[in-house]
C-alpha positions as CSV (number, residue, x, y, z in Angstrom):
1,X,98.5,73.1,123.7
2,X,96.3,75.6,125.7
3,X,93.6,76.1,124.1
4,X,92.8,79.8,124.6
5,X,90.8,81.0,122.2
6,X,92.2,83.0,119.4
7,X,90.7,86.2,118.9
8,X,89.5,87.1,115.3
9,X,90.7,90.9,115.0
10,X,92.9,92.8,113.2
11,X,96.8,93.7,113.2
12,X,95.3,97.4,112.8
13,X,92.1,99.1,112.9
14,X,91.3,101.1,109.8
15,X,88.5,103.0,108.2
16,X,88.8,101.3,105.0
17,X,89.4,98.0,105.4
18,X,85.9,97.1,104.8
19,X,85.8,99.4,101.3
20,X,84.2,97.7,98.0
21,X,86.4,94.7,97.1
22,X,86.0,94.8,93.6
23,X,87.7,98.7,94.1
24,X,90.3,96.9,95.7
25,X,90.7,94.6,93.1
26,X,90.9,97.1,90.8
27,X,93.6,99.6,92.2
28,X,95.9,96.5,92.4
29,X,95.2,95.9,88.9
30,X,95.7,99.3,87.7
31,X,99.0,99.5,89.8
32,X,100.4,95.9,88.6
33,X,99.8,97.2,84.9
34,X,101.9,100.6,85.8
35,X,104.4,98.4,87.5
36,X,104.8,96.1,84.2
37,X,105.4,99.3,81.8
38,X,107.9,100.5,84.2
39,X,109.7,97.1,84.2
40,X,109.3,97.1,80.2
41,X,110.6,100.6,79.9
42,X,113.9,100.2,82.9
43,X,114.4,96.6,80.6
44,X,114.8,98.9,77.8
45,X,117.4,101.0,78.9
46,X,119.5,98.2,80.5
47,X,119.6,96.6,77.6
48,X,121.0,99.9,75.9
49,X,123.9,100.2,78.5
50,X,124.7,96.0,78.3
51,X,125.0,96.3,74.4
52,X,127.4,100.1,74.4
53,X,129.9,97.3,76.5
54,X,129.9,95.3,72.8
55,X,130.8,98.5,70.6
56,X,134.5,99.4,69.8
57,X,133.3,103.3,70.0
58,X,130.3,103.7,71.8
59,X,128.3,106.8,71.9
60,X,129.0,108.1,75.8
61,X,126.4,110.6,75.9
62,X,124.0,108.3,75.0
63,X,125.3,105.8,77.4
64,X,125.3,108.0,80.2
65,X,121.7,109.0,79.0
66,X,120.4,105.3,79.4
67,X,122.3,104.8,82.5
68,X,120.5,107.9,83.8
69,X,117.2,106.4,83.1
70,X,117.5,103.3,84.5
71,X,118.3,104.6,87.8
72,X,115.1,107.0,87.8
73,X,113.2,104.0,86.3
74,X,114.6,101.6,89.2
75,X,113.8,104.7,92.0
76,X,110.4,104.5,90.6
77,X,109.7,100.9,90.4
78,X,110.9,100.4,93.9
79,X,108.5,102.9,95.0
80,X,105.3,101.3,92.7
81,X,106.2,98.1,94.5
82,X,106.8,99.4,97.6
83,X,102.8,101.1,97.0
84,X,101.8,97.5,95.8
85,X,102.8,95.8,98.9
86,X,101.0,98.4,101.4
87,X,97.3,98.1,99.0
88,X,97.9,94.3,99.4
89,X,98.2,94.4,102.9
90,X,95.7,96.7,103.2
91,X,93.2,94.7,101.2
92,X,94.2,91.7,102.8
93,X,92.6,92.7,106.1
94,X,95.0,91.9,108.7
95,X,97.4,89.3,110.2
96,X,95.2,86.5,112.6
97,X,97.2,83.6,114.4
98,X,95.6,80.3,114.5
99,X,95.7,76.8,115.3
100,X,97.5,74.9,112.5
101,X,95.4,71.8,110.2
102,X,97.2,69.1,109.8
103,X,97.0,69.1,106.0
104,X,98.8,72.4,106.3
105,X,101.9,70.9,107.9
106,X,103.6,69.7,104.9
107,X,103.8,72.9,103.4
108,X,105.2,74.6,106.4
109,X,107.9,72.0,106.6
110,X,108.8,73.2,102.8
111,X,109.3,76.9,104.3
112,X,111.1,75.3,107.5
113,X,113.9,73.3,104.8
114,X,114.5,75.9,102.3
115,X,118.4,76.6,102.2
116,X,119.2,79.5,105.0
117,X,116.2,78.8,106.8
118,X,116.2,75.2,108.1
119,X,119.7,76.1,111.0
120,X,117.0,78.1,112.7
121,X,114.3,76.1,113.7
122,X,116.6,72.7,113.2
123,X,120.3,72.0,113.5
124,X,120.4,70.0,110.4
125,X,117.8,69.4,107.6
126,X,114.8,67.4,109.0
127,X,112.2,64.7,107.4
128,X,108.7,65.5,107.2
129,X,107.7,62.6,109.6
130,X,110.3,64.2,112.2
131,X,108.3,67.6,111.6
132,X,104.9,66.4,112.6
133,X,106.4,64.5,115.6
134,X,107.4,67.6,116.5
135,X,104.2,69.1,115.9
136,X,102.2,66.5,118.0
137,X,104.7,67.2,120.7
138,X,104.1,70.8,121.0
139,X,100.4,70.2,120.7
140,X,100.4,68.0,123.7
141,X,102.5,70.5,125.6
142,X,100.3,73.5,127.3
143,X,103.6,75.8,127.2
144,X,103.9,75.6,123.2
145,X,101.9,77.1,120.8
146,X,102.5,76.5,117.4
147,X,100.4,78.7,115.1
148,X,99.8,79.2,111.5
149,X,99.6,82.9,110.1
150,X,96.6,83.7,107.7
151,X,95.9,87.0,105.8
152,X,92.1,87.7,107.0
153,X,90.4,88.2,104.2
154,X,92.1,85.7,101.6
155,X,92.2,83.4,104.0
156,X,95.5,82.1,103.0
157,X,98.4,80.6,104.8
158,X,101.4,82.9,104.5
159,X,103.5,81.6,107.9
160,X,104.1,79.5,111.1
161,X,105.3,80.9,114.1
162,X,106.4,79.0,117.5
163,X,105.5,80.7,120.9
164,X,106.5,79.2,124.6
165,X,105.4,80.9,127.5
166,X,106.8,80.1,130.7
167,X,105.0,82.1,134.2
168,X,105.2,85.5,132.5
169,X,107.3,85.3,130.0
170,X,106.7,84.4,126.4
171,X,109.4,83.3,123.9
172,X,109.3,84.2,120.5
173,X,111.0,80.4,119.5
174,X,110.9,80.5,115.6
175,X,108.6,82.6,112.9
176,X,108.5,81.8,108.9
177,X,107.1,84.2,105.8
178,X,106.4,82.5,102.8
179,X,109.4,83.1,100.3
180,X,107.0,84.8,98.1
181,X,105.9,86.9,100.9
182,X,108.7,88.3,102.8
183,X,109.9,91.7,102.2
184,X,106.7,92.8,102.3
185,X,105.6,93.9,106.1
186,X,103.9,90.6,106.3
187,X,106.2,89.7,108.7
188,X,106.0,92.9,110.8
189,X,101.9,92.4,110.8
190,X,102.4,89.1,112.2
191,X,104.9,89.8,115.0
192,X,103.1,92.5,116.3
193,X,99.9,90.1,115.6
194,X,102.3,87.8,117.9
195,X,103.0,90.6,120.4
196,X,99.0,91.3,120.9
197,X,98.2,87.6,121.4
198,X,101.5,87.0,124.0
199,X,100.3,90.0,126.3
200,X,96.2,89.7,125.6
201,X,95.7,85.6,125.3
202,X,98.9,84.4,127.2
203,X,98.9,87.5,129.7
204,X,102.6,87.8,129.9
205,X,104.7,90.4,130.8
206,X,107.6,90.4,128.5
207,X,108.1,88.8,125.3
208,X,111.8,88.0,123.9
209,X,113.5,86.5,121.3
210,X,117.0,85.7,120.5
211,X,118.5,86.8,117.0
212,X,121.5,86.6,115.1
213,X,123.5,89.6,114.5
214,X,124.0,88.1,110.8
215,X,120.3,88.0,110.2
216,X,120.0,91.6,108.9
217,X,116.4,91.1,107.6
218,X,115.0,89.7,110.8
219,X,117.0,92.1,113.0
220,X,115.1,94.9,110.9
221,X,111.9,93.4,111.0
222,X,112.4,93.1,114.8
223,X,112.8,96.3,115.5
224,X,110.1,97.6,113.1
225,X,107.8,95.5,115.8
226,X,109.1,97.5,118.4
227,X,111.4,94.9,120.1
228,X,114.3,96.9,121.9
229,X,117.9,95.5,122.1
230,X,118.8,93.9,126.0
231,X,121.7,92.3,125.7
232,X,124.4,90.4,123.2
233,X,126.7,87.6,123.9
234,X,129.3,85.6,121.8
235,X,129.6,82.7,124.1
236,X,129.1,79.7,121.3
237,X,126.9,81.3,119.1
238,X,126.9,85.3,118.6
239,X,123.6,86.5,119.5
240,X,121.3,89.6,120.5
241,X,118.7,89.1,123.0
242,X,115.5,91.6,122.5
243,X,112.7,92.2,124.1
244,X,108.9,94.0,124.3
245,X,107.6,94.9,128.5
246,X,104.2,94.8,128.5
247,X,103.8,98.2,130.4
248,X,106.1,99.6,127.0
249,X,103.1,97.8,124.6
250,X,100.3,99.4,126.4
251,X,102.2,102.6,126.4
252,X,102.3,103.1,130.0
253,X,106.2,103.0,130.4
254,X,108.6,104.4,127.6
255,X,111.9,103.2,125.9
256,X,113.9,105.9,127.7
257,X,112.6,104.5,131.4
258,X,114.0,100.5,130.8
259,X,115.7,99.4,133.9
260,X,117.8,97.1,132.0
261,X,120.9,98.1,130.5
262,X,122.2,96.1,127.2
263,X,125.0,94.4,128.6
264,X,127.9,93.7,125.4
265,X,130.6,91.2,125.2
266,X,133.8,92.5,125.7
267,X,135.0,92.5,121.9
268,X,131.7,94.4,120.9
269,X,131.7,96.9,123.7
270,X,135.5,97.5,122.7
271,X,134.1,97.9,119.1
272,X,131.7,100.9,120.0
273,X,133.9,102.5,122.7
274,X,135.9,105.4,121.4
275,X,139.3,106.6,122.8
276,X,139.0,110.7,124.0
């Protein structure tokens, strides 16, 4: 594996990462206990509208009452969560890449196997001794880098992600999130964590990926890390090929001046084309 070194910095640069910890500590707190009476409270009122379903002649205004509040309380919890998440994050200091222990490789191998996950990396479900073959083999090869993702300031192993650079051209291969630790911009932090260390370390000019048009989370997660949409095909597998140019990352070309035009199968260019 080439053995450039990985640069300690941060995902994103703000003034108060390096706040008191213990503050930290404490909003989380304070936010988790808000979070829990909400819960206790939108528990409540579901449990009003499941038991009007048992009555012979239940009270509807009251019904539509409770049904009321457990659509605010749900609004509200999703955005206490959604608060949650970003003072995590936040207090988590950044996304670093870096090289993967040994010891660590039986817990990536968990993620890799889970149901839903394994067909991306693996055709079929794979043993653990196959997995660190594998491993050895893309340590041995200069072109792979296989890379464990860390939160900075926890120091604790939330992801794996597979790189291959080729000239000037790095391939996003495979990426994993924790199951406890998706859906919550963790996995944006460390694509575009990805996207610095492909143009920065590995001095490449474009970075791709291929997705599948099924994999709604991904898909969204790509695009929240700025990868742009080149081109789909449905030969074998269906599958979108996207992309980041360098000169787009350092901001010196925009979207609007790409040269290269997505180029659609027939059956989904027919699908977006409209008849005057």
């Amino acid at each position: 594996m080439n053995e450039t070194q990985i640069r300690r910095e941060r995902t994103e640069t703000r003034d108060d990462v390096d706040a008191n910890p213990q503050k930290w500590a404490d909003a989380i707190q304070n936010l988790l206990r808000i979070i829990e009476r909400s819960e206790q409270k939108l528990g409540y009122f579901q449990n009003r509208v499941k038991q009007a379903k048992f009555m012979d002649q239940p009270n509807q205004r009251m019904v539509r009452a409770a049904g009321a509040q457990v659509g605010a309380h749900s609004a509200q919890l999703e955005g206490l969560r959604s608060q949650l998440h970003q003072l995590e994050r936040l207090h988590g200091g950044g996304i670093f890449l870096r090289q993967i222990a040994k010891n660590e490789l039986r817990r990536i191998w968990g993620w890799i196997n889970r149901p839903g996950i394994r067909n991306l990396l693996y055709t079929t479900q794979v043993s653990f001794e196959t997995f660190v073959s594998d491993w050895h083999r893309w340590v041995a090869d200069e072109q792979m880098h296989a890379l464990a993702i860390e939160v900075h300031n926890t120091r604790l192993l939330i992801g794996f992600i597979l790189l291959r650079a080729d000239t000037n051209i790095v391939t996003l291969e495979f990426v994993i999130i924790r199951p406890d630790y998706r859906a919550r911009g963790y996995g944006t932090d460390a694509l575009l964590e990805a996207v610095r260390y492909a143009f920065e370390e590995l001095e490449a000019e474009h970075i791709t990926l291929q997705v599948s048009p099924d994999n709604g989370p991904a898909l969204i997660c790509f695009e929240n890390a700025g990868f742009q949409y080149l081109s789909y095909t449905d030969t074998g597998e269906q599958t979108y090929m996207m992309g980041i140019e360098h000169a787009e990352w350092r901001g010196e070309k925009s979207i609007d001046e790409q040269t290269v035009t997505p180029r659609l199968s027939t059956p989904l260019k027919s699908f977006f084309d409209t008849e005057e």
